[in-house]
C-alpha positions as CSV (number, residue, x, y, z in Angstrom):
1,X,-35.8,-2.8,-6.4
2,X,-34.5,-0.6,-3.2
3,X,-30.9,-0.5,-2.5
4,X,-31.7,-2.5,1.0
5,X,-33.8,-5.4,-1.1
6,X,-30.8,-5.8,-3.1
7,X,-28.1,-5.7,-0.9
8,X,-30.4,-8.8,1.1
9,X,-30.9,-10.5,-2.3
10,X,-27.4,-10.9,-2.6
11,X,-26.5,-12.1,1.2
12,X,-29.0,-14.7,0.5
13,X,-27.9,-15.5,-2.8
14,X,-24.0,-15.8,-1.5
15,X,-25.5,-18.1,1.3
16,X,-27.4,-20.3,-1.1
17,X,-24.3,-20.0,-3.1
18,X,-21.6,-21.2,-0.8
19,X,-24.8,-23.8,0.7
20,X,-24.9,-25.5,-2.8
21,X,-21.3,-25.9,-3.3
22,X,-21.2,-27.9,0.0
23,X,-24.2,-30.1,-1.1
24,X,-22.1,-30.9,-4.1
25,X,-19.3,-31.8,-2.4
26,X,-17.2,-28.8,-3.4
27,X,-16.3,-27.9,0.1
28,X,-15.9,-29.7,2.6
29,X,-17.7,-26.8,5.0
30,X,-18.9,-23.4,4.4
31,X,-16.3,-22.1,7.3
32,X,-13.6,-23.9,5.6
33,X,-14.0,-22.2,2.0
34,X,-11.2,-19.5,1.7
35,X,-10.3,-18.0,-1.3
36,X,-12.2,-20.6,-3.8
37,X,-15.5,-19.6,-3.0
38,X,-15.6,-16.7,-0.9
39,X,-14.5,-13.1,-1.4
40,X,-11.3,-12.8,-1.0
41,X,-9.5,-12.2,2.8
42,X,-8.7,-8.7,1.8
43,X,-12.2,-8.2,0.9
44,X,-13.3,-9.8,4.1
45,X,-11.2,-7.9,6.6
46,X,-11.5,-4.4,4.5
47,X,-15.3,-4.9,4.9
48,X,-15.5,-5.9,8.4
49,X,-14.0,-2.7,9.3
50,X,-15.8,0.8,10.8
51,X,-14.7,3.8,9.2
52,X,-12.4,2.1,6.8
53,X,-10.5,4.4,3.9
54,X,-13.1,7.4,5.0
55,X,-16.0,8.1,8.0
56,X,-18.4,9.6,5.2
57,X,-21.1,7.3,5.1
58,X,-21.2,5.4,2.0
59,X,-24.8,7.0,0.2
60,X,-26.8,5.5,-2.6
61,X,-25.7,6.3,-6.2
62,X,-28.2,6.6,-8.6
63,X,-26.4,7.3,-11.2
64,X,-24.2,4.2,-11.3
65,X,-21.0,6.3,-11.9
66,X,-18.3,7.3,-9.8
67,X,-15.7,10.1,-10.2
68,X,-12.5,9.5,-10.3
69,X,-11.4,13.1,-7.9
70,X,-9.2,15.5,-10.1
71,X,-6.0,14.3,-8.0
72,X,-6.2,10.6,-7.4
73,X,-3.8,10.5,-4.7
74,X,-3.5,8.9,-0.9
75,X,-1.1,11.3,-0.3
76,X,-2.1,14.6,-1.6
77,X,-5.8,14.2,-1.9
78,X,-6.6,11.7,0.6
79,X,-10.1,12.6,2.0
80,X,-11.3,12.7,-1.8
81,X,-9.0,9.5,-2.8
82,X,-10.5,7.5,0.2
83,X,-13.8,8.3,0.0
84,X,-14.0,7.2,-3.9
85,X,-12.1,3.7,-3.0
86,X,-14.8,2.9,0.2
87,X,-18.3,4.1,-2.3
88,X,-17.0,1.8,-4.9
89,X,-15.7,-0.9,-2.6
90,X,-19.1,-1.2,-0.7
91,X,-21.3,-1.0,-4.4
92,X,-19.2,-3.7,-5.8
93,X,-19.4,-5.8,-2.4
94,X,-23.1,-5.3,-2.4
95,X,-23.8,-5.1,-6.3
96,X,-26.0,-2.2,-5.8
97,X,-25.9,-1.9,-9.8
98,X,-26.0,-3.5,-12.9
99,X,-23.8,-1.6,-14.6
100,X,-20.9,0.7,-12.8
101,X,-18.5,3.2,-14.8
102,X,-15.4,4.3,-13.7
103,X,-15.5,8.0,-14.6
104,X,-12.2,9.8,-15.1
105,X,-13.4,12.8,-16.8
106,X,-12.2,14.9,-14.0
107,X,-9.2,13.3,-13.2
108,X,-6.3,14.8,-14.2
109,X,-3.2,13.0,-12.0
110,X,-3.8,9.8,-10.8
111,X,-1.1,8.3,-8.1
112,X,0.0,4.8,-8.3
113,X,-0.8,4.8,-4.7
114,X,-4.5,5.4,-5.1
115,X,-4.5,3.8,-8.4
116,X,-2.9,-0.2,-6.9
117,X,-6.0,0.1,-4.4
118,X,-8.5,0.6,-6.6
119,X,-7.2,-2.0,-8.9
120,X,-6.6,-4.7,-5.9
121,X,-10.3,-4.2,-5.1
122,X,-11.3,-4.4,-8.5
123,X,-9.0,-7.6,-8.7
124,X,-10.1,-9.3,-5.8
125,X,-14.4,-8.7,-6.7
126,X,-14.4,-9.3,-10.0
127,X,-12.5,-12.9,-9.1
128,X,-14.9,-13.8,-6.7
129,X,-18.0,-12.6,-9.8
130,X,-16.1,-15.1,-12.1
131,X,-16.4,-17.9,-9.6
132,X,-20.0,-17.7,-9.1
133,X,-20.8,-17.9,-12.6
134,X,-18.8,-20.3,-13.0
135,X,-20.8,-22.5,-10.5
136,X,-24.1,-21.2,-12.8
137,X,-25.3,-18.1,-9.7
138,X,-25.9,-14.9,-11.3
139,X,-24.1,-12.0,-10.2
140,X,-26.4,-8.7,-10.3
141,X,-23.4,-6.2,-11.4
142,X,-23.2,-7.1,-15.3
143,X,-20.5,-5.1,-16.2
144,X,-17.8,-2.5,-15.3
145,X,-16.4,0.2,-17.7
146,X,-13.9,2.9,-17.5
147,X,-15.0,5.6,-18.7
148,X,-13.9,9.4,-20.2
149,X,-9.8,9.2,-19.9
150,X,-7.5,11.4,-21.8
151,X,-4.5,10.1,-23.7
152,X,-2.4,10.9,-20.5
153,X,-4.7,8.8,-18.4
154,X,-5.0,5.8,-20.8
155,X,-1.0,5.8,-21.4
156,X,-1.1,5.0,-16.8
157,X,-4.4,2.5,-16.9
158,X,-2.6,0.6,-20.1
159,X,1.5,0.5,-18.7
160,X,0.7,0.0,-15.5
161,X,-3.1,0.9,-14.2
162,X,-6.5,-1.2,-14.1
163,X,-6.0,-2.1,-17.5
164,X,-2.7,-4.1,-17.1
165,X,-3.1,-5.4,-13.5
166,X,-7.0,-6.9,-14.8
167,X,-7.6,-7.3,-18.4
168,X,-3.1,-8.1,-19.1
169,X,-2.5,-5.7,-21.3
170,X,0.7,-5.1,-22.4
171,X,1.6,-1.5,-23.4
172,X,4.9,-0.4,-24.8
173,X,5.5,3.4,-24.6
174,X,9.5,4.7,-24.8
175,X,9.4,7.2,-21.8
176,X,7.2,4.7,-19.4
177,X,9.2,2.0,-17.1
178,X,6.9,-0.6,-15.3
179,X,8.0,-2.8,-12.7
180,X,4.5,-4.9,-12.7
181,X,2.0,-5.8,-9.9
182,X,4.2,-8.5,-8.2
183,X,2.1,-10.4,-5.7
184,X,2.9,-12.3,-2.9
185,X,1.2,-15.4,-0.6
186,X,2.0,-16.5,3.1
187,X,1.1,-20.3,3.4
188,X,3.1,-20.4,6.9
189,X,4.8,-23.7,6.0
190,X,7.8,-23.7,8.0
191,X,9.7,-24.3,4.8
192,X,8.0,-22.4,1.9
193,X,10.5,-22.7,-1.3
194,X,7.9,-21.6,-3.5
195,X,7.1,-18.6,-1.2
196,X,10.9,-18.0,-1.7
197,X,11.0,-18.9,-4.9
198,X,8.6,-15.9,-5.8
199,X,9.6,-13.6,-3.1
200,X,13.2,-13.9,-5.2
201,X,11.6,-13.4,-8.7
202,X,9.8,-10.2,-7.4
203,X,13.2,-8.4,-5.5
204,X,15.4,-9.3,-8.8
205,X,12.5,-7.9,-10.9
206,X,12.8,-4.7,-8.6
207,X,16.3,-4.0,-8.7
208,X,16.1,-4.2,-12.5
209,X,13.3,-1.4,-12.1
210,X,15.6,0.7,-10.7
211,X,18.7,-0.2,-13.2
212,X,16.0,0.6,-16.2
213,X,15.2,3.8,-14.6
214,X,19.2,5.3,-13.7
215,X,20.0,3.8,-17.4
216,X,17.0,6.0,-18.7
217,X,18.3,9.1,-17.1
218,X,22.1,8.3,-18.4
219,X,23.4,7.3,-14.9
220,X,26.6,5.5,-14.4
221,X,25.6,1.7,-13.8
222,X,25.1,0.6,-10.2
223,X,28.5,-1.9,-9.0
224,X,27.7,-5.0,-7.8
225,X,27.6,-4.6,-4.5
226,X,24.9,-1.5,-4.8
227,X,22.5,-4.2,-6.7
228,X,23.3,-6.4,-3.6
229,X,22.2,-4.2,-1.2
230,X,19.1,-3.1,-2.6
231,X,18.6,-6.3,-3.3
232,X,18.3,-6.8,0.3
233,X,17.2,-4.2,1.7
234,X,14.0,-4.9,-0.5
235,X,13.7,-8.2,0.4
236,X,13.5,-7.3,3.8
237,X,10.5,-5.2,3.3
238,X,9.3,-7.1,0.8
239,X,9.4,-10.3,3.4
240,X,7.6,-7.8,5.9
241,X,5.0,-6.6,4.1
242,X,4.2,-10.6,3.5
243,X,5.0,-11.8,7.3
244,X,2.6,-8.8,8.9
245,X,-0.2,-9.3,6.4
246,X,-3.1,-10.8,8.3
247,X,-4.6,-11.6,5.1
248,X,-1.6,-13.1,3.8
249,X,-0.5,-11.1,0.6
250,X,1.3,-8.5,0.3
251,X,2.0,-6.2,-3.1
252,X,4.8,-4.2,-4.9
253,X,4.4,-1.8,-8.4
254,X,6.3,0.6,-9.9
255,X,6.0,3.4,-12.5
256,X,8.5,5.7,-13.8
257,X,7.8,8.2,-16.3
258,X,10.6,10.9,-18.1
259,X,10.4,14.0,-19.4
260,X,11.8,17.2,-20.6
261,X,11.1,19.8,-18.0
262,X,10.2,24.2,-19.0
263,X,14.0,24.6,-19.0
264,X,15.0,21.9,-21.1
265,X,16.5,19.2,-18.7
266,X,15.9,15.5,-18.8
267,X,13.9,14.3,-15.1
268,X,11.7,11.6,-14.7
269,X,9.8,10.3,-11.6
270,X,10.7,7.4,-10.0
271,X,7.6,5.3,-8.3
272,X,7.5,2.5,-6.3
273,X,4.8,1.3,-3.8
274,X,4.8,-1.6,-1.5
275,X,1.5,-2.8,0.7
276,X,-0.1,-5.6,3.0
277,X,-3.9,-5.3,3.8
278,X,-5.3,-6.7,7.7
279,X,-4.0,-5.1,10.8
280,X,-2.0,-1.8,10.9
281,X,1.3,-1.4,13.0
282,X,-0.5,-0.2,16.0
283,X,-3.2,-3.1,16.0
284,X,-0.5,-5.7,15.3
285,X,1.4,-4.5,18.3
286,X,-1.8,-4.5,20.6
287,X,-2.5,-8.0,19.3
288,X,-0.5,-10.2,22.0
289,X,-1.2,-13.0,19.8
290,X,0.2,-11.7,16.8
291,X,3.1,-9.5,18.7
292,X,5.9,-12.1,19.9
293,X,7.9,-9.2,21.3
294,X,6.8,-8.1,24.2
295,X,9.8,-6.4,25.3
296,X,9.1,-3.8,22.7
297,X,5.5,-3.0,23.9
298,X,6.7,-2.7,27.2
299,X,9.5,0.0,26.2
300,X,6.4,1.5,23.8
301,X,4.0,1.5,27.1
302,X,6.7,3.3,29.1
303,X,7.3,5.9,25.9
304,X,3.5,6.5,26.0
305,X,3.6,7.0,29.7
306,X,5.9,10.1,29.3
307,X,3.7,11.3,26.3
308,X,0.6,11.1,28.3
309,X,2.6,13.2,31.5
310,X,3.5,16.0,28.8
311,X,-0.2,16.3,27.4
312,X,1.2,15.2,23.7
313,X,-1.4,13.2,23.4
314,X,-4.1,15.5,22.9
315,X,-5.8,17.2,20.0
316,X,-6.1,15.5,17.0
317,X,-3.5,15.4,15.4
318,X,-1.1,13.3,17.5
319,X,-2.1,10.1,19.5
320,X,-0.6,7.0,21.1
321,X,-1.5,5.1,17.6
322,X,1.0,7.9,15.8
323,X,3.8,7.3,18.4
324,X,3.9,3.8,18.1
325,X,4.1,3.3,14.8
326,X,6.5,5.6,14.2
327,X,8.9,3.6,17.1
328,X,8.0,-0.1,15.1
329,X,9.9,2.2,12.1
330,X,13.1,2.3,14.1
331,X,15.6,0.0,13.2
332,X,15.8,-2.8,15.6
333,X,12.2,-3.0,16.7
334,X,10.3,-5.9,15.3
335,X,6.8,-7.4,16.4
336,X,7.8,-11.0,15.7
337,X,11.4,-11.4,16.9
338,X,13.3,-9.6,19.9
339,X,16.3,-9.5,17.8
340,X,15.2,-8.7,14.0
341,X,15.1,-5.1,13.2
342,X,12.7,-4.2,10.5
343,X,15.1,-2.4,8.0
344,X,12.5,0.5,7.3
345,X,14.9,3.8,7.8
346,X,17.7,1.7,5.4
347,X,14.9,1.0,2.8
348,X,14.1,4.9,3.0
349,X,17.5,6.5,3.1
350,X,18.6,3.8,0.1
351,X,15.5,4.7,-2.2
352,X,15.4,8.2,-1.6
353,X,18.8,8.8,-2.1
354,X,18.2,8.3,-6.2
355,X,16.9,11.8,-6.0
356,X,21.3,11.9,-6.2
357,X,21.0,14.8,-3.0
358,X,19.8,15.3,0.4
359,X,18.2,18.3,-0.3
360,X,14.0,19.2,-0.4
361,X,12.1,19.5,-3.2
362,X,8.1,19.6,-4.0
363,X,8.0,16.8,-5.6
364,X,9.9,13.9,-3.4
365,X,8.6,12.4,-0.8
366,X,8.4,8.7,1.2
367,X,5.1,8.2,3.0
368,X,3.9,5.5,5.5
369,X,0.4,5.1,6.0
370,X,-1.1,2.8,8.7
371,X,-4.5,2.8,10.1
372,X,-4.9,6.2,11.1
373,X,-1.2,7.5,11.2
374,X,0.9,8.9,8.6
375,X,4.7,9.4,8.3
376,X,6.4,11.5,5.6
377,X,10.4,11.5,5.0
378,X,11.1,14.4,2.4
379,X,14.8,15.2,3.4
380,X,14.3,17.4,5.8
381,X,14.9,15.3,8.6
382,X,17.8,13.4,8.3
383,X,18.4,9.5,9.8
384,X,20.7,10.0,13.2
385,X,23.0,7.3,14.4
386,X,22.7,6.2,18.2
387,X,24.6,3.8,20.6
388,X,23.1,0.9,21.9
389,X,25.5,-1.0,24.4
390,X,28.5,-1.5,21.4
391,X,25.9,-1.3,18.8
392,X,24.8,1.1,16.2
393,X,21.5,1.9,15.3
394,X,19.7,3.9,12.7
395,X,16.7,6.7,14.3
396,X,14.2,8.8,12.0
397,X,12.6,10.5,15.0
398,X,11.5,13.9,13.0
399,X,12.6,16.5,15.7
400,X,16.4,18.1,15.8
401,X,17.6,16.3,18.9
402,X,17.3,12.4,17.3
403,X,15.5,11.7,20.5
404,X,11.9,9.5,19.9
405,X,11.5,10.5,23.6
406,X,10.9,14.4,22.0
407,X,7.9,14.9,20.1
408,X,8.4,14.7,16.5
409,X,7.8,17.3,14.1
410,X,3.5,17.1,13.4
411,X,3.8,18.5,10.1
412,X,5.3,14.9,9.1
413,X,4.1,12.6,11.6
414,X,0.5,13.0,12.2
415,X,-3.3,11.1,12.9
416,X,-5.4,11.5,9.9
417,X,-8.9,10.9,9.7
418,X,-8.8,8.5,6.6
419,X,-8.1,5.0,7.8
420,X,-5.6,2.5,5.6
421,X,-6.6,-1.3,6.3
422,X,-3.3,-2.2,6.6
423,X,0.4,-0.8,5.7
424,X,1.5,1.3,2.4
425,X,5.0,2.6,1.7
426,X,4.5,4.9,-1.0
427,X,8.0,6.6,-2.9
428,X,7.7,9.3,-5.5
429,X,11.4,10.3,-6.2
430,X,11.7,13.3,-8.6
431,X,15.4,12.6,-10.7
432,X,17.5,14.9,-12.7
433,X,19.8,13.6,-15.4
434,X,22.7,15.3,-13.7
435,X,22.1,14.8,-10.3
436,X,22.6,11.5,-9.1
437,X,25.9,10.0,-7.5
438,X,25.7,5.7,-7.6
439,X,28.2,3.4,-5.7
């Protein structure tokens, strides 16, 4: 059977499928089936979309097995990373094979950036495979294996990788903290307790990530009013990634892993990711649907307007997409309400600021990715305070004058070719034993 006579097989079967269930009953309408039937929203929008993760065309594999790139990372190895997450996507999504394997023989770092995508995906199909068999369809993929992982892999996939976040595993290693997949769901009641409820569960669960981790590396224990202001600080990006999901769920994981360096200190690596899938920051401020606040477009419009005059909007690597999402960053500047700031540069400077100085190293590094844009905070450029009217705000505008009218600098704020269905914070904050000053 040809890759095209399979993937039509399978349209048809999903039809005849969703078709069936309707005939029993089931559903009430094959437009009304959601999440019980159907692939999943993130699925639906991810699929839906040109381009998405990479522009390679997605080409048959014969072999049934993809490679896992030597560095699974969105931020260091993105073209590689992207293009491995939209092959195995669109196989699983079409069942182009019976029997796929997940080959890590090459891999030797894997991200928890790259790794929670693959992992979602993973998730989300196999749940909608489970449901059809359990209505009696047959699904063509019969299995998925990982395959060819070294002890340093397998000690990730089982603490907090594929293994944990699908099959529930639960690993135990002394030098591993996990703060697990925490996922949440928009129902858009106007009074959601259990939405709160959870979102509650998740923030506490966070903050006693970070406790674990600064007890690990012998730090003195954060005072109460530290907690309290991570606590919210998270739970305002927390609620964010949830409120500009278009498909309703957002996710937060964390890995942290210690060590004894060459020279005999104690560091560990402090990860922490937070993401939505549906539309990016640029599409969500285009939407005038989805974007209440049109006094913020209009300021973004004007911004753009001086951009366009100065010719910083050619090239490549800089476009009106870049600028704008940048600006939603700034604190103050929300897409649903004139008067709620976002809480993004606060989230940054709080989380970053366990590396315990301001200074830049190789290893730490905040990245936002969005559609096509990606921002990178490394400590370079610092947070600058401005005056509005009586008011202070916080700016992260990457250039030296703390002006978002200047261009920033394109080393750190950039267009990328790989496209991100959504929003991704993703924190990698490198930690010495000796060097970090709590409050």
């Amino acid at each position: 059977m040809s890759k095209k006579e399979n993937i039509q097989i399978t349209e048809r079967g999903h039809k005849k499928f969703l078709n069936s269930l309707k005939r029993q009953g089931k559903l009430r309408n094959t437009n009304s089936v959601g999440e019980s039937a159907m692939h999943s929203k993130n699925v639906r929008h991810i699929v839906k979309i040109k381009d998405v993760f990479s522009k390679a065309n997605v080409l048959e594999n014969k072999e049934n097995r993809f490679k896992i790139p030597s560095t699974f990372s969105l931020v260091d190895e993105p073209s590689k990373s992207f293009k491995f997450l939209k092959d195995l996507l669109f196989s699983l999504y079409r069942q182009d094979s019976i029997n796929i394997e997940i080959d890590f023989k090459d891999c030797e770092r894997i991200d928890l950036d790259a790794s929670i995508c693959m992992d979602i995906i993973l998730k989300d199909i196999i749940g909608y495979y489970k449901k059809r068999s359990s209505y009696g369809y047959r699904n063509y993929v019969k299995s998925i294996r990982i395959i060819n992982t070294s002890l340093k892999i397998k000690k990730f996939l089982y603490s907090t990788g594929a293994y944990k976040n699908i099959n529930n595993f639960d690993y135990k290693d002394p030098s591993v903290i996990s703060y697990p997949l925490c996922i949440g769901f928009r129902t858009h009641k106007s009074n959601d307790e259990a939405r709160e409820a959870k979102k509650e569960l998740d923030v506490t669960a966070l903050v006693d990530y970070v406790i674990s981790c600064l007890k690990k590396m012998n730090k003195p224990e954060l005072t109460a009013k530290a907690k309290k202001y991570i606590a919210n600080i998270s739970g305002e990006i927390i609620t964010n990634a949830e409120d500009h999901s278009s498909t309703n769920h957002r996710y937060s994981i964390g890995y942290f892993e210690d060590s004894i360096d060459d020279n005999e200190n104690h560091v560990g690596i402090f990860n922490l990711v937070i993401l939505n899938f549906g539309e990016t920051i640029y599409e969500r401020l285009n939407n005038p649907e989805v974007c209440k606040n049109q006094e913020i477009v209009t300021r973004m419009e004007e911004l753009s307007s001086k951009y366009t005059k100065k010719n910083w909007f050619t090239g490549e690597s800089f476009k009106e997409e870049t600028l704008w999402t940048l600006y939603a960053l700034q604190d103050g500047v929300s897409s649903i309400s004139p008067h709620r700031g976002n809480g993004t540069i606060n989230f940054i400077d709080c989380f970053f600021g366990l590396k315990g100085d301001d200074g830049v190293d190789n290893l730490s590094k905040m990245t936002i990715l969005s559609g096509n844009s990606s921002i990178t905070f490394d400590g370079k450029y610092k947070t600058k305070i401005r005056m509005k009217g009586a008011d202070e705000q916080k700016v992260m505008t990457f250039n030296e004058e703390g002006d978002i009218s200047n261009k920033p600098d394109s080393d750190y704020v950039k267009f990328v070719q790989n496209y991100f269905p959504g929003t991704i914070i993703i924190a990698k904050i490198f930690i010495q034993e000796d060097d970090l000053k709590t409050s």
